[in-house]
Steps between C-alpha positions, in 0.01 A plus 500: 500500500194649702310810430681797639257678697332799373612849729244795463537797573293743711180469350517138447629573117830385327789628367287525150175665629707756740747557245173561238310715776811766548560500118100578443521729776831736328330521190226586640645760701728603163189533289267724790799736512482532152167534457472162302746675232678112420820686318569664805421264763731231292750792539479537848540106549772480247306276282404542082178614482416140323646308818287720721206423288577103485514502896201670553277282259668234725407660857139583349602917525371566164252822532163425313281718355303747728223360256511146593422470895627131525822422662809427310507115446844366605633245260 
């Protein structure tokens, strides 16, 4: 069997990167409605507050200190 060829989507991404890029972009939307309050964005997603949390360590959405001027590192 050959290599199936890969299909992208608009922006040249995948299925993973597109499907990452929307999910970064509700929570991101979620969390500026609720002015970064995580109980309530999690809420609004219908997501625990820990799941919420877990995805956006993952997406690199965790808010860092207004002390520390360096961007959040993405793991």
């Amino acid at each position: 069997m050959g290599d199936a060829p890969k299909i992208e989507g608009p922006e040249g991404l995948g299925l993973k990167e597109l499907l990452e890029a929307y999910e970064r972009q509700l929570i991101q939307s979620a969390l500026d409605a609720a002015a970064w309050n995580q109980r309530r964005a999690a809420t609004a997603l219908g997501l625990l507050p820990t799941t919420l949390h877990e995805k956006m360590k993952r997406l690199g959405l965790l808010r860092r200190s207004l002390a520390d001027p360096r961007p959040a590192q993405v793991a």
